[in-house]
C-alpha positions as CSV (number, residue, x, y, z in Angstrom):
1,X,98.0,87.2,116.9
2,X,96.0,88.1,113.5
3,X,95.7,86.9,110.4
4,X,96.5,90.2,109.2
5,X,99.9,89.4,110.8
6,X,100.5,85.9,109.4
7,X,99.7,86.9,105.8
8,X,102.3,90.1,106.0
9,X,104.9,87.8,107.9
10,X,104.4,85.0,105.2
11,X,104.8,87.2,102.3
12,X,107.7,88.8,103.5
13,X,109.4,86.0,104.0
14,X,108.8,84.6,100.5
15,X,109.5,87.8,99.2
16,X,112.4,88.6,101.0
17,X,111.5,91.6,101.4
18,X,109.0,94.3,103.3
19,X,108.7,96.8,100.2
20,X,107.9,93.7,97.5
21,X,105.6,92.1,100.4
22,X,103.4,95.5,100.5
23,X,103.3,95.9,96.8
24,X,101.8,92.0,96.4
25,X,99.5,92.7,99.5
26,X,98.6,96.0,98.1
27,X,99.4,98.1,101.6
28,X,102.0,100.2,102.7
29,X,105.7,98.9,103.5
30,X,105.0,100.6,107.1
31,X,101.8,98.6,107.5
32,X,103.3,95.7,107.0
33,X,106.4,96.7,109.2
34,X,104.2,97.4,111.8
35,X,102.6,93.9,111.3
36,X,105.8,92.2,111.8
37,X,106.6,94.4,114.6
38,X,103.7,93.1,116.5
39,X,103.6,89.3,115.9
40,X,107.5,89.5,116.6
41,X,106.7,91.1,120.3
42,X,103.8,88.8,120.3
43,X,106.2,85.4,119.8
44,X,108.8,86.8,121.6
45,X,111.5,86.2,119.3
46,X,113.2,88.1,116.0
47,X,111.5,86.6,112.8
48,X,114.6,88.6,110.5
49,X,117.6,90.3,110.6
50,X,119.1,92.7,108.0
51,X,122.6,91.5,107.1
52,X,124.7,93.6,103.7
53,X,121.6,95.7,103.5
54,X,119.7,93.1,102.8
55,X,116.5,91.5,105.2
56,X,117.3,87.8,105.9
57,X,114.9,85.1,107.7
58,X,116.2,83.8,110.8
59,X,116.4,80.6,111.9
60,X,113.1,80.9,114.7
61,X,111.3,82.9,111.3
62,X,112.2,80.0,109.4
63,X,110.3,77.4,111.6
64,X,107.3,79.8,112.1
65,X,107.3,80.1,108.3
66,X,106.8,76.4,108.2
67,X,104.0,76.4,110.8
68,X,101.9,79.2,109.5
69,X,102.1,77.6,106.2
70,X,101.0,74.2,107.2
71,X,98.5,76.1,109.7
72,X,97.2,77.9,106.6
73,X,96.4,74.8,104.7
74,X,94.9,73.3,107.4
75,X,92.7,75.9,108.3
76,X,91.9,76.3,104.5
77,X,91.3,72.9,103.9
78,X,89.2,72.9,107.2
79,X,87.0,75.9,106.2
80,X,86.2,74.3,102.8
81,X,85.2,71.0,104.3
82,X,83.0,72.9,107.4
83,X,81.0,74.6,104.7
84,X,80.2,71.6,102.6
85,X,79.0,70.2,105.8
86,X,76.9,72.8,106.0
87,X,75.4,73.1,102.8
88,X,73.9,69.3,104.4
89,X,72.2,71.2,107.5
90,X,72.5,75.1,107.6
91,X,74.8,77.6,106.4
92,X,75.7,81.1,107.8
93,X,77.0,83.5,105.3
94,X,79.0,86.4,106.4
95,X,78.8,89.7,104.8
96,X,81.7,92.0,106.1
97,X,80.9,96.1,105.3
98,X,82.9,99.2,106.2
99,X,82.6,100.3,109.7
100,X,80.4,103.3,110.4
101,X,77.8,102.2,107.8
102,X,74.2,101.8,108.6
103,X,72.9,98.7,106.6
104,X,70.5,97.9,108.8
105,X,67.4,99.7,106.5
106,X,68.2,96.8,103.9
107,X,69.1,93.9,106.5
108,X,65.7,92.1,107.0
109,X,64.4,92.7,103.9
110,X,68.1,91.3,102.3
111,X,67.4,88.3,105.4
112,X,63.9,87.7,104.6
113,X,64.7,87.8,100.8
114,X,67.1,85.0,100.8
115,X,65.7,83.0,103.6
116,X,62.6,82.4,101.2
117,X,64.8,80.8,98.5
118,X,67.6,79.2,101.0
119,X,65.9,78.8,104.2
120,X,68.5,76.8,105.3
121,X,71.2,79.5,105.1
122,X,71.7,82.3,107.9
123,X,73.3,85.9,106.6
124,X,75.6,87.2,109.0
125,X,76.7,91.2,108.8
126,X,80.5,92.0,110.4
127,X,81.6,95.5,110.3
128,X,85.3,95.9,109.3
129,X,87.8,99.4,109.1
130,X,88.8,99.7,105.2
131,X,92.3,98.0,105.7
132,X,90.8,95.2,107.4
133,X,88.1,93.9,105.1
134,X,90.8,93.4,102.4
135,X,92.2,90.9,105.0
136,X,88.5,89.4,106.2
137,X,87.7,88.3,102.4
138,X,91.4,86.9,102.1
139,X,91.5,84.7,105.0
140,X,87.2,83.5,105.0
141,X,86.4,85.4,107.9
142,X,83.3,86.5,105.8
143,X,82.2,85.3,102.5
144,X,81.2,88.4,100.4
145,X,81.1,92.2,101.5
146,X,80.0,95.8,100.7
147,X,82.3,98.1,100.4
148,X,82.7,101.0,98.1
149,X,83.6,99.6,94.5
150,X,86.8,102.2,94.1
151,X,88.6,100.3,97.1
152,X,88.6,96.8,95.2
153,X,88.2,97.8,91.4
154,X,91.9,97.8,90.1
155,X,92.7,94.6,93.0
156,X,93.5,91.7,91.6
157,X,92.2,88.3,92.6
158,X,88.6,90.1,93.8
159,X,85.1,89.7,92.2
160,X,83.6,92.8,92.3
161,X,79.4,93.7,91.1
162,X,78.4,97.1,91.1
163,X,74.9,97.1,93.3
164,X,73.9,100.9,94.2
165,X,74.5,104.3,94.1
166,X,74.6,105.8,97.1
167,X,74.5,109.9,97.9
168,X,77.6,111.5,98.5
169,X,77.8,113.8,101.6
170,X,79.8,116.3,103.8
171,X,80.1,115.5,108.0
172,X,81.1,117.7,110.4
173,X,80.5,118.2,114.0
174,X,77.3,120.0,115.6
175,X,79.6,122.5,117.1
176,X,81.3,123.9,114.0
177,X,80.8,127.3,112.8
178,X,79.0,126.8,110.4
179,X,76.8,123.9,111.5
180,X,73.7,126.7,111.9
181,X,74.0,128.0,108.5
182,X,71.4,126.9,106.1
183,X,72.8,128.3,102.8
184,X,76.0,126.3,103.2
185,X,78.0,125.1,100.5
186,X,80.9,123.4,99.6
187,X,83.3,126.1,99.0
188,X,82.7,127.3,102.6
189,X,85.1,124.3,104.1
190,X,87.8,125.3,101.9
191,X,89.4,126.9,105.4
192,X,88.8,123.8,107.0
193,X,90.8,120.6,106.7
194,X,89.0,117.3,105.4
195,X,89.6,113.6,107.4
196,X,91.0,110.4,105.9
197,X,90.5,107.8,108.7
198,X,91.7,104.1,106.5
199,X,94.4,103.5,108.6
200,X,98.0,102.4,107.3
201,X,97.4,101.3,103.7
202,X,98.7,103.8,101.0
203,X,96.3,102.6,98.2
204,X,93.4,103.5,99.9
205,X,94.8,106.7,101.2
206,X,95.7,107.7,97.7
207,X,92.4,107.1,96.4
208,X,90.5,109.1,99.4
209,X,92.8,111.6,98.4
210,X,91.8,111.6,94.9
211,X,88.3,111.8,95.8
212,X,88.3,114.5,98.1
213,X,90.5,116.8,95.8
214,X,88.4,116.1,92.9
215,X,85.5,117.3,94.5
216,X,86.8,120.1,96.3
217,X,88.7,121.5,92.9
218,X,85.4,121.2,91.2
219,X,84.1,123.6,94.2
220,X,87.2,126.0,93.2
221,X,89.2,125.1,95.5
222,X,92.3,122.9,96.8
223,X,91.6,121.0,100.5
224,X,93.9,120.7,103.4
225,X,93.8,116.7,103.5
226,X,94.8,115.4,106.8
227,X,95.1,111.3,108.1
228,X,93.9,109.9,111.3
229,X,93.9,106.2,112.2
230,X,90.5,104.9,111.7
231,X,86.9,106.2,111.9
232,X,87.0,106.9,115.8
233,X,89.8,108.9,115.5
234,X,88.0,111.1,112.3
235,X,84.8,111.2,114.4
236,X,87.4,113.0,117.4
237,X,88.7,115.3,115.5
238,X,85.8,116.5,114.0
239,X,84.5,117.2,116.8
240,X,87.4,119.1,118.4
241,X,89.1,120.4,115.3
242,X,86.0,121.8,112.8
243,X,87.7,119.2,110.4
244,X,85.1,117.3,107.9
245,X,84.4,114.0,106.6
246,X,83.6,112.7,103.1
247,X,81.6,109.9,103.2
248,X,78.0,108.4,101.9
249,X,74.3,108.8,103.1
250,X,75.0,105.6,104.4
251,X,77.2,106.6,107.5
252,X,75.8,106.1,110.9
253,X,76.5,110.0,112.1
254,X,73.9,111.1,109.5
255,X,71.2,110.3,112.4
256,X,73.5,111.4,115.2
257,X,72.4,114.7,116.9
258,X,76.2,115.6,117.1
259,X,76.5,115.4,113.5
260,X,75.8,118.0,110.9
261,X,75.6,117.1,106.8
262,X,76.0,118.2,103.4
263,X,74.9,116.8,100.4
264,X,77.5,117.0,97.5
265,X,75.2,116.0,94.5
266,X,77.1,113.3,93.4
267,X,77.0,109.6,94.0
268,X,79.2,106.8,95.3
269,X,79.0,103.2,93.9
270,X,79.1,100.7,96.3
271,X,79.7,96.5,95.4
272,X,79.6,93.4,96.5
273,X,83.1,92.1,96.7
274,X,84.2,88.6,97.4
275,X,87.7,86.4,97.1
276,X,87.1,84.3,93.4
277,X,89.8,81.6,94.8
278,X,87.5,80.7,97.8
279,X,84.2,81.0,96.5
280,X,82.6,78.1,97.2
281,X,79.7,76.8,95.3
282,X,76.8,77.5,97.7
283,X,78.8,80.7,98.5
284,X,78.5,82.0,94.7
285,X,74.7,80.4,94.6
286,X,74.2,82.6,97.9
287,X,76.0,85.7,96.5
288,X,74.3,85.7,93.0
289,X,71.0,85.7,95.4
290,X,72.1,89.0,97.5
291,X,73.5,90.8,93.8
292,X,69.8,90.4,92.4
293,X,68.0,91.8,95.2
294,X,70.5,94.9,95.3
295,X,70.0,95.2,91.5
296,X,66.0,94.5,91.9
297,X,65.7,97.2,94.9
């Protein structure tokens, strides 16, 4: 059981409804489907019924709707009080970033950096796919995180700094045909098709999508865009089907010996994104601390 599947089974059941649910969560209705699918097979028991058309609680739904609501205050109320406790003796702060990045360059010197000021406070790094840091932020499973500043921008609810620029670039596997070219450009993969790997939710498909054909029509040309379920899965089909990845300097497979790249000349912005309702105040002294050594470096 998830938290991810709590939230999705909550809001559908105030809501009535699976395609109103994913528009307030701001995922697709077949993420959340698949959400209630699994904590359903999970609890062993049906959580709704459609009746007329229309999606209906049952009575089992109704008293797990009650006990993940309660069990959401709790654990709210719980996490609020745990940190002000902690602000008395030490505090961890967990940053959550997109799987596959390397932040590791920055980490001490971020560690060291706010150590000196609050040495009394711990930074923690968690690595999360694109569809589940939305749901880490939501539910306090880390405090702030980096992510690219397209995926939260137009998201309500969200704080979101701008901290870097970051190089775009093109992956693709050591074993493509045109890995051993040095005069390579862009236009070259237009035969090729390009890898979206954020799982389920249809926003962030929609705006890799964007991205990719923006660059590529600038290049002259219109890309074959196709999905896979997460990074793993991108990184596999590269490698077996000459596909490509758009992603930033910052992706681990840049210093992978299986991995050939490209640089696009253009840049990403990445920011530091955290949930305004449960910022705490030593979480916003803390976050304030980590925005001004980005915007320093």
């Amino acid at each position: 059981m998830t938290f991810a599947q709590i939230e999705c089974f909550l809001k559908v059941a105030q809501e009535n409804s699976i395609s109103k649910a994913a528009e307030a969560l701001y995922i697709s209705q077949p993420a959340v489907s698949k959400q209630i699918t699994m904590l359903e097979s999970e609890l062993q028991v049906p959580l709704f019924i459609r009746k007329n058309h229309k999606l209906e609680i049952t009575k089992e739904g109704k008293t797990f709707e009650r006990f993940f609501q309660d069990y959401n205050r709790r654990f709210q109320a719980l996490l609020q009080e745990t940190r002000r406790n902690t602000q008395e003796t030490t505090a961890v702060y967990n940053i959550g970033c997109l799987e596959g990045l390397d932040l590791s360059y920055i980490y001490d010197s971020l560690r060291e950096h706010v150590h000196k000021k609050y040495p009394k406070v711990t930074l923690g790094l968690k690595g999360f796919s694109a569809e589940q840091i939305e749901y880490a932020l939501r539910w306090g499973s880390v405090d702030g995180a980096i992510a690219y500043s397209a995926l939260f921008r137009n998201k309500p609810g969200f704080h979101v700094v701008d901290i870097l620029q970051v190089e775009s670039i093109l992956v693709f596997s050591d074993s493509h045909p045109l890995a051993s070219r040095q005069d390579v450009q862009l236009s070259d993969f237009a035969e090729y098709p390009f890898y979206i790997g954020v799982g389920y939710d249809s926003k962030l498909k929609e705006g890799m999508t964007a991205a990719i054909m923006g660059v590529c029509n600038q290049a002259g040309f219109t890309p074959r865009i196709e999905h896979a379920a997460g990074l793993s899965d991108v990184y596999l089909q590269l490698r077996i089907s000459n596909g490509v990845l758009l992603s930033s300097e910052l992706i681990l497979a840049r210093n992978s010996s299986r991995f050939r790249t490209f640089d696009l000349g253009m840049k990403w912005t990445m920011a530091f994104v955290s949930l305004q309702e449960q910022r705490t105040e030593y979480a916003e002294t803390v976050q304030n601390e980590i925005i001004d050594f980005f915007i320093a470096e």
